[in-house]
mmCIF file of the N, C-alpha and C atoms, coordinates in Angstrom:
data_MODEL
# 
_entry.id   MODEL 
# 
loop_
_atom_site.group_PDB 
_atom_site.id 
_atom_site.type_symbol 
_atom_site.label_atom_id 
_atom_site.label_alt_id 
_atom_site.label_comp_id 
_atom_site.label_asym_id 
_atom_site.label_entity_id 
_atom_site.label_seq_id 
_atom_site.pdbx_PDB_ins_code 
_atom_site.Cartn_x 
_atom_site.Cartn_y 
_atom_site.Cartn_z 
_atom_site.occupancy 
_atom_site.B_iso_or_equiv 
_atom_site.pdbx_formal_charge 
_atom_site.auth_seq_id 
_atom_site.auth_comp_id 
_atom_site.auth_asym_id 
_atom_site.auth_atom_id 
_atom_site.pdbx_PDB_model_num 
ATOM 1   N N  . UNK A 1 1  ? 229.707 84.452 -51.721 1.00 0.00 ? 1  UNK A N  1 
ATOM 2   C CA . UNK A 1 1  ? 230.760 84.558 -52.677 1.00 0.00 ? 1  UNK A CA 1 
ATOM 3   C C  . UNK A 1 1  ? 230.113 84.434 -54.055 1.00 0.00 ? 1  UNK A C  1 
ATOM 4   N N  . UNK A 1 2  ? 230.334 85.196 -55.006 1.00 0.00 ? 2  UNK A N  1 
ATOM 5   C CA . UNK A 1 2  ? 230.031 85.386 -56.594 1.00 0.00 ? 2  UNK A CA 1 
ATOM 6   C C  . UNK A 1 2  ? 230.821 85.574 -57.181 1.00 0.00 ? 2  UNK A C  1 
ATOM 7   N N  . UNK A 1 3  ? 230.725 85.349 -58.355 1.00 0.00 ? 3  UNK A N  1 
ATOM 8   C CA . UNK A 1 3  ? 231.510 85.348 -59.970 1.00 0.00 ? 3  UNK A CA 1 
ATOM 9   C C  . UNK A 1 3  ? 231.394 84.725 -60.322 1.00 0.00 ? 3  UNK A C  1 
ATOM 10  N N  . UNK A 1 4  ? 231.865 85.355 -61.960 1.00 0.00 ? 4  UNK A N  1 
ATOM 11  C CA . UNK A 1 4  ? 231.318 84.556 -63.421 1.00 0.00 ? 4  UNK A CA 1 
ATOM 12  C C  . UNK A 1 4  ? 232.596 84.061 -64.007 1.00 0.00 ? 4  UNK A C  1 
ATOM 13  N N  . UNK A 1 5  ? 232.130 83.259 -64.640 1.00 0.00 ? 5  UNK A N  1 
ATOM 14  C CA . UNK A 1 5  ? 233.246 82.077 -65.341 1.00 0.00 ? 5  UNK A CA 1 
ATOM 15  C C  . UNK A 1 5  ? 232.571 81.951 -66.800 1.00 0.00 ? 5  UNK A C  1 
ATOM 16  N N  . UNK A 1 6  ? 233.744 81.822 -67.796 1.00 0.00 ? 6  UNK A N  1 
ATOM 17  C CA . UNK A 1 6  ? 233.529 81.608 -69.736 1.00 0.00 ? 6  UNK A CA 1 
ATOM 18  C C  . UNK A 1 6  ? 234.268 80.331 -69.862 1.00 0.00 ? 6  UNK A C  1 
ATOM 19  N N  . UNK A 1 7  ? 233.653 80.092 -70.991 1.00 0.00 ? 7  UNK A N  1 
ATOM 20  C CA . UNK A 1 7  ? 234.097 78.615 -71.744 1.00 0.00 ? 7  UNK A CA 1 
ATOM 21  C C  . UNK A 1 7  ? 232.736 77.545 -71.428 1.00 0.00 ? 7  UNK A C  1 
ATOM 22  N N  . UNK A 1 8  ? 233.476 76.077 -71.083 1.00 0.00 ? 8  UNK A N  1 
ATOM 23  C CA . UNK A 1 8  ? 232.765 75.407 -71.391 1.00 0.00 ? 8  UNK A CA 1 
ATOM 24  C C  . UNK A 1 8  ? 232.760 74.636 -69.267 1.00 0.00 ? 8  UNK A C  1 
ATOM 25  N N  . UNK A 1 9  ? 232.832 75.477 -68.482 1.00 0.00 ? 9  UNK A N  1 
ATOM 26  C CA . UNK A 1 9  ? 232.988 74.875 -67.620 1.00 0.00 ? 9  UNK A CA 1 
ATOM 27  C C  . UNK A 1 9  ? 231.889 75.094 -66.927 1.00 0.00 ? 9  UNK A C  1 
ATOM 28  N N  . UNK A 1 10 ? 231.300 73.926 -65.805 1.00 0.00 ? 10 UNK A N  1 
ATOM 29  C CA . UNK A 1 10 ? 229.940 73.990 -65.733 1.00 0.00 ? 10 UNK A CA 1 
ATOM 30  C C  . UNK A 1 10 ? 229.749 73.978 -63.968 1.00 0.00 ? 10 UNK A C  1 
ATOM 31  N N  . UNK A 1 11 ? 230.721 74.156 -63.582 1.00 0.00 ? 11 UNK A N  1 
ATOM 32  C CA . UNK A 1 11 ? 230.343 73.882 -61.665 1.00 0.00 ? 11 UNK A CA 1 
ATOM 33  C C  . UNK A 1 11 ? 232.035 74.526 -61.303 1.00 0.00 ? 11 UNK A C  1 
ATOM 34  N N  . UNK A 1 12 ? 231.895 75.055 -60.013 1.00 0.00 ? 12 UNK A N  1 
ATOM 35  C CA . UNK A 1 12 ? 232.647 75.721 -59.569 1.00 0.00 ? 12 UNK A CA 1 
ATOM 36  C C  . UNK A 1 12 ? 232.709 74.591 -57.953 1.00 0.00 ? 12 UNK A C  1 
ATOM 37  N N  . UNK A 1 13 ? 234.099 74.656 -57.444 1.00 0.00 ? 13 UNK A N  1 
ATOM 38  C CA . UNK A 1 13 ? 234.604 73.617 -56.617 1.00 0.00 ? 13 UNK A CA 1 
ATOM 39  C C  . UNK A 1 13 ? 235.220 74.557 -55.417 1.00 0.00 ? 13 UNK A C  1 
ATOM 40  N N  . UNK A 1 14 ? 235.177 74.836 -54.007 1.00 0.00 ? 14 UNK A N  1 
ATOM 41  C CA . UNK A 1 14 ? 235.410 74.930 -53.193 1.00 0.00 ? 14 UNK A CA 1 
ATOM 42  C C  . UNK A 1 14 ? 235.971 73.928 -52.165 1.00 0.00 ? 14 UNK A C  1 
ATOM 43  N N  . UNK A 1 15 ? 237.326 74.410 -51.936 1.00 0.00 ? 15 UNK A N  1 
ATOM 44  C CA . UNK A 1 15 ? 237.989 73.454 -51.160 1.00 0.00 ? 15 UNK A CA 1 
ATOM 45  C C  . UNK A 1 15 ? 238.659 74.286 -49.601 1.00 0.00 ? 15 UNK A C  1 
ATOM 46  N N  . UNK A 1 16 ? 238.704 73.447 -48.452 1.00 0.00 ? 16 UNK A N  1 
ATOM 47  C CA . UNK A 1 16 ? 239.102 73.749 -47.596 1.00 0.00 ? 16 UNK A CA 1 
ATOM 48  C C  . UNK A 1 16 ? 240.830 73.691 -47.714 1.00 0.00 ? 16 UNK A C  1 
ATOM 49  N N  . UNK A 1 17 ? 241.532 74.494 -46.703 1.00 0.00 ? 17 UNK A N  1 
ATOM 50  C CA . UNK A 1 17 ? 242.903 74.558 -46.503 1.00 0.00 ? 17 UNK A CA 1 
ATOM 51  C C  . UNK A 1 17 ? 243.534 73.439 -46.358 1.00 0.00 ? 17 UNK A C  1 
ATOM 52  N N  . UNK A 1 18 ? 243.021 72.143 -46.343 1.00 0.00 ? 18 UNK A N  1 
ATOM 53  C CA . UNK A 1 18 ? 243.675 70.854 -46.597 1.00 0.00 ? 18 UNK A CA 1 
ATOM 54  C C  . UNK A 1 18 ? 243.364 70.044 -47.778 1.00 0.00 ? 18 UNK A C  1 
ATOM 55  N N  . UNK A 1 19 ? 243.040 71.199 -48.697 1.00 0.00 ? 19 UNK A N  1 
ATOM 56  C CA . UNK A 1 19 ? 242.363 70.520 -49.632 1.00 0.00 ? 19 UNK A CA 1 
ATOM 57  C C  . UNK A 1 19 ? 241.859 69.478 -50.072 1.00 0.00 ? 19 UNK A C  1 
ATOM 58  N N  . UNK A 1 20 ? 240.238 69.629 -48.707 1.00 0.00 ? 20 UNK A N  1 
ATOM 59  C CA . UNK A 1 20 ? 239.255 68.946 -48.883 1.00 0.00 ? 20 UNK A CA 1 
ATOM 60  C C  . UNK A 1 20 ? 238.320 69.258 -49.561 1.00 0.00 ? 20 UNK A C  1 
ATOM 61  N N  . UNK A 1 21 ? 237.107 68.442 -50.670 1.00 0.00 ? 21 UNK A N  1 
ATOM 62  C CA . UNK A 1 21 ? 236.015 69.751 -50.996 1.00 0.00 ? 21 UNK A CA 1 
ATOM 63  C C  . UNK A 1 21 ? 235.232 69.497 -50.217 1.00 0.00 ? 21 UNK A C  1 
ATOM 64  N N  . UNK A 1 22 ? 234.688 70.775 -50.184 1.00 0.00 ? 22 UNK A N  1 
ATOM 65  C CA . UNK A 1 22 ? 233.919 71.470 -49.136 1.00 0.00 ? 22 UNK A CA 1 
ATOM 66  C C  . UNK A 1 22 ? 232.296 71.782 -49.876 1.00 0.00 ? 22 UNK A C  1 
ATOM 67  N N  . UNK A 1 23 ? 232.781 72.670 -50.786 1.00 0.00 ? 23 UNK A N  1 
ATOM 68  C CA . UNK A 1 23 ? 230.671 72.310 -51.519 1.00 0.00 ? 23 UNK A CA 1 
ATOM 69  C C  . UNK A 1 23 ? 231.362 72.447 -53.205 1.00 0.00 ? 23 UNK A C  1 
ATOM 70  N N  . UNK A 1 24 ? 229.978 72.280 -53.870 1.00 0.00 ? 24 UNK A N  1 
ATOM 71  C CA . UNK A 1 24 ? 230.470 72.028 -55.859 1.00 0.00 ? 24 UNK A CA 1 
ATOM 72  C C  . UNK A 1 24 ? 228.633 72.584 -56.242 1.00 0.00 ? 24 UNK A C  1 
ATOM 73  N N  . UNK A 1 25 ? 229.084 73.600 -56.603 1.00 0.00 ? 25 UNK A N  1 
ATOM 74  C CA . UNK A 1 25 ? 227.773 73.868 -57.389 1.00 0.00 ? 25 UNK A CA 1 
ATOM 75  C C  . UNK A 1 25 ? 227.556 74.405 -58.971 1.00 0.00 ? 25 UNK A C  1 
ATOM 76  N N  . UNK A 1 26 ? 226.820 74.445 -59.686 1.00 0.00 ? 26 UNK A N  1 
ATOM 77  C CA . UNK A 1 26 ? 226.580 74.647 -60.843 1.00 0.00 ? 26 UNK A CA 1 
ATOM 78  C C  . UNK A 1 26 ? 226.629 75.925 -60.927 1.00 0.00 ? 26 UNK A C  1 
ATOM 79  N N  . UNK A 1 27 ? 227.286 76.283 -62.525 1.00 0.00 ? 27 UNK A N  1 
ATOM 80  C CA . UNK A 1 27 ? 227.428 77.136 -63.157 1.00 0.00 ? 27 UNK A CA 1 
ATOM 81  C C  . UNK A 1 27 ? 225.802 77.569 -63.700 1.00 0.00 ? 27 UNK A C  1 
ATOM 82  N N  . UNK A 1 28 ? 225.434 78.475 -63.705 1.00 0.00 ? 28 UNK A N  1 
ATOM 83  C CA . UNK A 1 28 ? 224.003 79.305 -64.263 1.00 0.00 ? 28 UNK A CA 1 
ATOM 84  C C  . UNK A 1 28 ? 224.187 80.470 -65.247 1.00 0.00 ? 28 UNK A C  1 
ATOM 85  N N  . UNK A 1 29 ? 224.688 80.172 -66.407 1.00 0.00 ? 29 UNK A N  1 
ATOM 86  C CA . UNK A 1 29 ? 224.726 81.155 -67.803 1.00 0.00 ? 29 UNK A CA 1 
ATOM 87  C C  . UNK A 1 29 ? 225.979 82.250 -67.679 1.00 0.00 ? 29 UNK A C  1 
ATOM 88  N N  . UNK A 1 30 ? 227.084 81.147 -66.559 1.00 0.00 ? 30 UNK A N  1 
ATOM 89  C CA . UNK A 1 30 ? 228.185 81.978 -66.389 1.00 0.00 ? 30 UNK A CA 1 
ATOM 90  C C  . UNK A 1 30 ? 228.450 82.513 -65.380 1.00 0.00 ? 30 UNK A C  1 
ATOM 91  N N  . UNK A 1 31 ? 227.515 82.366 -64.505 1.00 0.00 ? 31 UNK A N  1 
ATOM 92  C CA . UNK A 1 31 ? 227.434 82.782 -62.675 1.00 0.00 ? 31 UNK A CA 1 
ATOM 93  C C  . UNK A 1 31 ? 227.174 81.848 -62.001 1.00 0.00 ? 31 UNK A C  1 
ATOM 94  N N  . UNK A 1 32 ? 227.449 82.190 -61.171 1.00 0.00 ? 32 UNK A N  1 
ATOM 95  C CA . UNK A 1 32 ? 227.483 81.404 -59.921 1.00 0.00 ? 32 UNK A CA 1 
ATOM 96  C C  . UNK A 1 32 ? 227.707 82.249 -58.642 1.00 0.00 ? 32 UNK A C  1 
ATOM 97  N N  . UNK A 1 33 ? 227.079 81.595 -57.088 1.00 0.00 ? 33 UNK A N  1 
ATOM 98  C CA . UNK A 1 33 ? 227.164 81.769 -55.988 1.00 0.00 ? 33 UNK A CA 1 
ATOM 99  C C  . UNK A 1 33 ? 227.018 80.627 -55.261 1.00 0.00 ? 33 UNK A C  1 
ATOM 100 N N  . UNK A 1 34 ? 227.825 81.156 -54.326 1.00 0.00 ? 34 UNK A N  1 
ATOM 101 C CA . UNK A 1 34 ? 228.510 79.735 -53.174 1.00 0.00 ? 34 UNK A CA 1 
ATOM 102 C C  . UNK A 1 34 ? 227.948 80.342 -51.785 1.00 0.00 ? 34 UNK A C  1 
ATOM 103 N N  . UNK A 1 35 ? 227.231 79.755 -50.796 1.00 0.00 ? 35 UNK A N  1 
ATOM 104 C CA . UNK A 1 35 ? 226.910 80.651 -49.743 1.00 0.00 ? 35 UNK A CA 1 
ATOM 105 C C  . UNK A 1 35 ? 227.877 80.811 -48.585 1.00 0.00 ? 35 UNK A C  1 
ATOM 106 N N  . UNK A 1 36 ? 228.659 80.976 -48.138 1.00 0.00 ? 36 UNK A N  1 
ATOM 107 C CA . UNK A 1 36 ? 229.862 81.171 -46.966 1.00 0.00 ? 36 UNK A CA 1 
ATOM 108 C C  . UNK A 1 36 ? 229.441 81.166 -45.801 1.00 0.00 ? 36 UNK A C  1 
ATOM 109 N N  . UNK A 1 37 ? 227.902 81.587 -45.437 1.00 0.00 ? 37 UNK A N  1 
ATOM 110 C CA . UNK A 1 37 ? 227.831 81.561 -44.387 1.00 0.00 ? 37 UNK A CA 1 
ATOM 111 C C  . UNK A 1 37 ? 228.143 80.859 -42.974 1.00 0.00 ? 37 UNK A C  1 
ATOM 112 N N  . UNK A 1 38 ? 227.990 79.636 -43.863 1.00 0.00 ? 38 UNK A N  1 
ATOM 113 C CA . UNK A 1 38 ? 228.512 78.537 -42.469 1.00 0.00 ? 38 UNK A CA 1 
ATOM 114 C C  . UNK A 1 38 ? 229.921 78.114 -42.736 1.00 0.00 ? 38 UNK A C  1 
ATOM 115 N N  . UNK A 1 39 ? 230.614 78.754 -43.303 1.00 0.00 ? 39 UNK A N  1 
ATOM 116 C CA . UNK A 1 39 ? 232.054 78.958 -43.369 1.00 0.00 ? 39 UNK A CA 1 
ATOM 117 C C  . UNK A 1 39 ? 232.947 79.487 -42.268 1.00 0.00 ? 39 UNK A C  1 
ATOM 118 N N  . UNK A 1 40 ? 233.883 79.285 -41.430 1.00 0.00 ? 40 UNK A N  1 
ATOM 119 C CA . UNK A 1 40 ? 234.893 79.599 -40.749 1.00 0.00 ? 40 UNK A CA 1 
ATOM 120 C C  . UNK A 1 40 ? 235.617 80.845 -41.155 1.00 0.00 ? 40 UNK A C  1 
ATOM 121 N N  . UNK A 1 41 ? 235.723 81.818 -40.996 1.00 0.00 ? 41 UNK A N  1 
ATOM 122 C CA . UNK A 1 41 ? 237.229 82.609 -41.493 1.00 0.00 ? 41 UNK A CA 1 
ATOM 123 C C  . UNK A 1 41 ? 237.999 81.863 -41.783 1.00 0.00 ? 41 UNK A C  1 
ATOM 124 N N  . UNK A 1 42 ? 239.058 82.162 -42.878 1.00 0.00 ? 42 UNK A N  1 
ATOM 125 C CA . UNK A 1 42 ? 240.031 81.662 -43.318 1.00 0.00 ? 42 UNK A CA 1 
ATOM 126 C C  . UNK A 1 42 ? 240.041 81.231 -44.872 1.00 0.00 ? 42 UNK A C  1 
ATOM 127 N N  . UNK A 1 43 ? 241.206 80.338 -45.256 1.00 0.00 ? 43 UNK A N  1 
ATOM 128 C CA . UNK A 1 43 ? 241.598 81.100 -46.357 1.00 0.00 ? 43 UNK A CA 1 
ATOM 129 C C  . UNK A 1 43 ? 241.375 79.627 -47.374 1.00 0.00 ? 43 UNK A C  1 
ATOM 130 N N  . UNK A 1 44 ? 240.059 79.742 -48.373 1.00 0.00 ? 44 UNK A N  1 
ATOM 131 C CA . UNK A 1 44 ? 239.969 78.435 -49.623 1.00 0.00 ? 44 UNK A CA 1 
ATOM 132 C C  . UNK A 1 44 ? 240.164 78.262 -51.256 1.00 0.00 ? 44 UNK A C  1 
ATOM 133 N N  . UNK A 1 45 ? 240.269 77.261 -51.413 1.00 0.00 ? 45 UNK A N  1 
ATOM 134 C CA . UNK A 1 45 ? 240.552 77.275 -53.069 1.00 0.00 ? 45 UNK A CA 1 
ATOM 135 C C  . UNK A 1 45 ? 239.369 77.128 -53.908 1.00 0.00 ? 45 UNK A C  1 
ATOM 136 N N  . UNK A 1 46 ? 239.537 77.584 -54.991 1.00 0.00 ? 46 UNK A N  1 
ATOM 137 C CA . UNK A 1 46 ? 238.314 78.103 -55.671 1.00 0.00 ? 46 UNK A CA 1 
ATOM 138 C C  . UNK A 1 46 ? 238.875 76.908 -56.900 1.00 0.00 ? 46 UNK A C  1 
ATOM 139 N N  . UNK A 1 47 ? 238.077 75.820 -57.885 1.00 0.00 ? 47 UNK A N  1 
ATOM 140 C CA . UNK A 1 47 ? 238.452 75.707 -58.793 1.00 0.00 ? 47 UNK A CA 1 
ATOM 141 C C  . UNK A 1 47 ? 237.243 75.606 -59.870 1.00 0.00 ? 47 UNK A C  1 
ATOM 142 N N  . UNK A 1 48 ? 237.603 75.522 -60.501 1.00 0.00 ? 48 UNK A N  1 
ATOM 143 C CA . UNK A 1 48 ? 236.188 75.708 -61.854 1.00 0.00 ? 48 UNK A CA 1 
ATOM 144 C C  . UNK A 1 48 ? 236.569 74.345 -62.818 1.00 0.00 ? 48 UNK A C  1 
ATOM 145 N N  . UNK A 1 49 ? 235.079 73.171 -62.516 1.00 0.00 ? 49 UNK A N  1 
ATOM 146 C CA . UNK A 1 49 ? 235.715 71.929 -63.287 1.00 0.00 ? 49 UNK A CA 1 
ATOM 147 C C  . UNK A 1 49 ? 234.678 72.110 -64.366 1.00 0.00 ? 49 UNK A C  1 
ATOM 148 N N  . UNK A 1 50 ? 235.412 71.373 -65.499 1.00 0.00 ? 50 UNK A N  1 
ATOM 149 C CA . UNK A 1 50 ? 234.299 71.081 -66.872 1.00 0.00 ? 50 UNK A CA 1 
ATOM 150 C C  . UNK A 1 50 ? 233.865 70.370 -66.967 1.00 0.00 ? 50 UNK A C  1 
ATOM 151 N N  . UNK A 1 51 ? 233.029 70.276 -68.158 1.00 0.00 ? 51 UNK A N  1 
ATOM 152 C CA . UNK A 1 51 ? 232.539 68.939 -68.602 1.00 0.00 ? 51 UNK A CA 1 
ATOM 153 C C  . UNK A 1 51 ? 232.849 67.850 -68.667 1.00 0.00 ? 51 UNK A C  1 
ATOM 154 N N  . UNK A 1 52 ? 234.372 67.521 -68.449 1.00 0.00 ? 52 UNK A N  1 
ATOM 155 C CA . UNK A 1 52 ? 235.365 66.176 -68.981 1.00 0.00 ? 52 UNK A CA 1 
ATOM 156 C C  . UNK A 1 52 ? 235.402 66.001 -66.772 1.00 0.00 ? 52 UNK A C  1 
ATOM 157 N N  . UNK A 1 53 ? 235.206 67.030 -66.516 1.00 0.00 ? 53 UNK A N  1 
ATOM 158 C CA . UNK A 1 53 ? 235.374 66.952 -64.678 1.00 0.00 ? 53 UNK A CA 1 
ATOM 159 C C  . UNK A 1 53 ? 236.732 67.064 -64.776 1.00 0.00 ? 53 UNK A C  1 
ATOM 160 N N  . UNK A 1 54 ? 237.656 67.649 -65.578 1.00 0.00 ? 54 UNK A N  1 
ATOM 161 C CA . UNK A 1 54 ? 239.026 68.582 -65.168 1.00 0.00 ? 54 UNK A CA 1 
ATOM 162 C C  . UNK A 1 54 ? 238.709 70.055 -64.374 1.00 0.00 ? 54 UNK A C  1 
ATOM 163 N N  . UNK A 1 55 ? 239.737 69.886 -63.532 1.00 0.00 ? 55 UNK A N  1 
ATOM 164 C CA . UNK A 1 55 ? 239.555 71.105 -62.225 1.00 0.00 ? 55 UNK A CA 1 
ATOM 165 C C  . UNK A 1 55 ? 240.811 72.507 -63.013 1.00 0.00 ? 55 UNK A C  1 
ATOM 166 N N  . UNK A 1 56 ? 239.940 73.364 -62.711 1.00 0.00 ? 56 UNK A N  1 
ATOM 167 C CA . UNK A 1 56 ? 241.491 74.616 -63.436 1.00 0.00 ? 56 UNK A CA 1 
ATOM 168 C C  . UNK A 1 56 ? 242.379 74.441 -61.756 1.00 0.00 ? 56 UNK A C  1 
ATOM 169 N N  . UNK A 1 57 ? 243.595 75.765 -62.280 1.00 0.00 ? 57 UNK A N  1 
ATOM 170 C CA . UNK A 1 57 ? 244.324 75.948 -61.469 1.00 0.00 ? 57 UNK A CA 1 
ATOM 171 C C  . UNK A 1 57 ? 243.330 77.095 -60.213 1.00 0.00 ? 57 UNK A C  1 
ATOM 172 N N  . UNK A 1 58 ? 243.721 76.614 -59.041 1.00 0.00 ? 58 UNK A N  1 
ATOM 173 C CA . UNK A 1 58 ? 243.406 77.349 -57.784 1.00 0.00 ? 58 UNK A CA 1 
ATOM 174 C C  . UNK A 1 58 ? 243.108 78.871 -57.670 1.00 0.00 ? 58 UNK A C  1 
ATOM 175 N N  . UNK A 1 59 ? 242.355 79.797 -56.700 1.00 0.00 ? 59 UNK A N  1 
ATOM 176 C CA . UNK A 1 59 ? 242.793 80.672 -56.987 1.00 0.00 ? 59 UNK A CA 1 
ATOM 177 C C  . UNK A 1 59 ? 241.797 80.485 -55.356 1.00 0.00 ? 59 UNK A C  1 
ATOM 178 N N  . UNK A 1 60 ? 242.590 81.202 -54.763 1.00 0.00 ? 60 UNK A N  1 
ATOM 179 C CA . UNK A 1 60 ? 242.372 81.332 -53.243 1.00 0.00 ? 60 UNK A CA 1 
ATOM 180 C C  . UNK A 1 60 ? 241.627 82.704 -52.754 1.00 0.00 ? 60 UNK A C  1 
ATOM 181 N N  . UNK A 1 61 ? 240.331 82.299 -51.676 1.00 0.00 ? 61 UNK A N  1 
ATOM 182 C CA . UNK A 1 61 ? 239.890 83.381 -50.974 1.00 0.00 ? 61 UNK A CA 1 
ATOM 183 C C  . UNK A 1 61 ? 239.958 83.396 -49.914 1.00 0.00 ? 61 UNK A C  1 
ATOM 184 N N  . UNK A 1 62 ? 239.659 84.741 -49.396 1.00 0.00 ? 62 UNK A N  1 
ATOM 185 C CA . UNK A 1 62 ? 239.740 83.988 -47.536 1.00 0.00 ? 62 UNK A CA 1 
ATOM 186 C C  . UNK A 1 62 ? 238.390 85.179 -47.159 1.00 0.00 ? 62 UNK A C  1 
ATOM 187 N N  . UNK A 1 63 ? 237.887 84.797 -46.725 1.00 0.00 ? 63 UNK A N  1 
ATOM 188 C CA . UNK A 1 63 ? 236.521 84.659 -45.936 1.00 0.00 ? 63 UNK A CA 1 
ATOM 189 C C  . UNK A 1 63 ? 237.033 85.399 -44.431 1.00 0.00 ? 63 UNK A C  1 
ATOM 190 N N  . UNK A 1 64 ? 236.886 86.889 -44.186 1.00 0.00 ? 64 UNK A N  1 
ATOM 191 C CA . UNK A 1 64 ? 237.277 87.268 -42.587 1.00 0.00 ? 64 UNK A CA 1 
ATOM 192 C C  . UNK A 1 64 ? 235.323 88.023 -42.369 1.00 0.00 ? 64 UNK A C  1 
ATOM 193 N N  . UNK A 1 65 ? 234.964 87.360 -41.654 1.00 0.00 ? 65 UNK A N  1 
ATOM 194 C CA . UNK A 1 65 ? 233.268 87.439 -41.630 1.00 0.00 ? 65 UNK A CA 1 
ATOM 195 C C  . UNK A 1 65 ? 233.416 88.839 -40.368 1.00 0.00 ? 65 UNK A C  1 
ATOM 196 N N  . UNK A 1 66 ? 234.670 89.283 -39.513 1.00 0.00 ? 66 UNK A N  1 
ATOM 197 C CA . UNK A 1 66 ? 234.445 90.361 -38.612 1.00 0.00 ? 66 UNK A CA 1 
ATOM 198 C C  . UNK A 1 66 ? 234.582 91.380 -38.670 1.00 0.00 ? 66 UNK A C  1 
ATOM 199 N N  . UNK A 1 67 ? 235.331 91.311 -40.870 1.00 0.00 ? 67 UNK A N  1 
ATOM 200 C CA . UNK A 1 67 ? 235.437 92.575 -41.363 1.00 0.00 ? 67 UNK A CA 1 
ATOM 201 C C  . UNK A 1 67 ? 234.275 92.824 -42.249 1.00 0.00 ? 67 UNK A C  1 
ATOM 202 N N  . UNK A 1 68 ? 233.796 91.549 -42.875 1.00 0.00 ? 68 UNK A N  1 
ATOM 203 C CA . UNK A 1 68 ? 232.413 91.175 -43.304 1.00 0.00 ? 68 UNK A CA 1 
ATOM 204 C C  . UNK A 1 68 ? 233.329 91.481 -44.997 1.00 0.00 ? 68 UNK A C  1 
ATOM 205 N N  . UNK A 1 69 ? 234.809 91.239 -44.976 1.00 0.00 ? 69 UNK A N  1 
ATOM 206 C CA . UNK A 1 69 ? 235.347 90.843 -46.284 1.00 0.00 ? 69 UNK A CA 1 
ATOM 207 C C  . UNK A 1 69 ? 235.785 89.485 -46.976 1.00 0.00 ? 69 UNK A C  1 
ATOM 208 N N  . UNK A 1 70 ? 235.348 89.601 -48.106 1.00 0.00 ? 70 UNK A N  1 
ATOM 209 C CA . UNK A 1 70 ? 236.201 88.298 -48.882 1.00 0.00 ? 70 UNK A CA 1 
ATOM 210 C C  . UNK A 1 70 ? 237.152 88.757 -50.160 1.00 0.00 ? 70 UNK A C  1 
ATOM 211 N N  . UNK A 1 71 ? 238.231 88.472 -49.740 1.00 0.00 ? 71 UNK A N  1 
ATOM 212 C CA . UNK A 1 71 ? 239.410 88.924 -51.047 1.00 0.00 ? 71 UNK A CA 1 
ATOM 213 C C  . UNK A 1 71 ? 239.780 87.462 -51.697 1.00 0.00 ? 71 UNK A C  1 
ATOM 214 N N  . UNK A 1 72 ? 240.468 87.572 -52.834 1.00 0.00 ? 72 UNK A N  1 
ATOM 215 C CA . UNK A 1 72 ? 240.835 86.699 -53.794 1.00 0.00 ? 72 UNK A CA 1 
ATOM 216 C C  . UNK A 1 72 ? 242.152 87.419 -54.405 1.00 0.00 ? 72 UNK A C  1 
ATOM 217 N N  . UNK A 1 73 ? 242.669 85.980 -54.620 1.00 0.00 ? 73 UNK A N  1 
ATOM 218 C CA . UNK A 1 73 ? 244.161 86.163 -55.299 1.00 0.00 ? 73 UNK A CA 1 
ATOM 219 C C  . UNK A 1 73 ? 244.428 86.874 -56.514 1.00 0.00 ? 73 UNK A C  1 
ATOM 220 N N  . UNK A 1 74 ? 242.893 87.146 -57.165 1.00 0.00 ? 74 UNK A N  1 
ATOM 221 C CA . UNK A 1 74 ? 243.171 87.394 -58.436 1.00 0.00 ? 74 UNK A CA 1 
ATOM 222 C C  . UNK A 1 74 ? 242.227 88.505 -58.687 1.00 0.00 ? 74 UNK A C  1 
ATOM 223 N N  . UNK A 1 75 ? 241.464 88.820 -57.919 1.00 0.00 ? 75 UNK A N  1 
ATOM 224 C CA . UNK A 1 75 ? 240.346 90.419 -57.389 1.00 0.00 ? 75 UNK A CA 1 
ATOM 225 C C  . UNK A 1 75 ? 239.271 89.554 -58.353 1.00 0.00 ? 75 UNK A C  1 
ATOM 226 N N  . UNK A 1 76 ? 238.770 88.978 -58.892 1.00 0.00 ? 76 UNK A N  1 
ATOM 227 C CA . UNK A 1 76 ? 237.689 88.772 -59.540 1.00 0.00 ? 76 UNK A CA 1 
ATOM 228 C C  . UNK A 1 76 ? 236.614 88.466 -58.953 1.00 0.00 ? 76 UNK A C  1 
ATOM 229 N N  . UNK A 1 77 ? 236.463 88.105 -57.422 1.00 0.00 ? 77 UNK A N  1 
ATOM 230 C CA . UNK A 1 77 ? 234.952 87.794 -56.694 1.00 0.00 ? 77 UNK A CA 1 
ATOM 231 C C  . UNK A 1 77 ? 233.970 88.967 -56.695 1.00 0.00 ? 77 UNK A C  1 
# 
């Protein structure tokens, strides 16, 4: 999973469907990648926290690894 993020926010937050987190990795000059592989099919929340560690609002993907697709609520991956 990839995409880029603006402003001042520095790590991107992955959460499972019970919104647990699941992995948090750093932002790199506005990009970022999350690896899915050992991910389940099905469907997670994406949030992007800042510097202060405020989380934005959600934006959901779902991971179907037998179509070898990942869609998002908002097409930006």
């Amino acid at each position: 999973m990839k995409g880029t993020t603006t402003g001042d926010a520095i790590k991107v937050v992955l959460f499972d469907q019970n919104g647990a987190q699941i992995k948090e990795v750093d932002i790199n000059s506005g990009s970022f990648q999350i690896d899915s592989t050992d991910l389940p099919d099905g469907t997670y929340q994406v949030k992007v926290k800042d510097a202060a560690g405020n989380l934005s609002d959600a934006t959901s993907i779902t991971i179907d690894k037998s179509s070898n697709r990942q869609t998002s609520s908002n097409n930006c991956w």
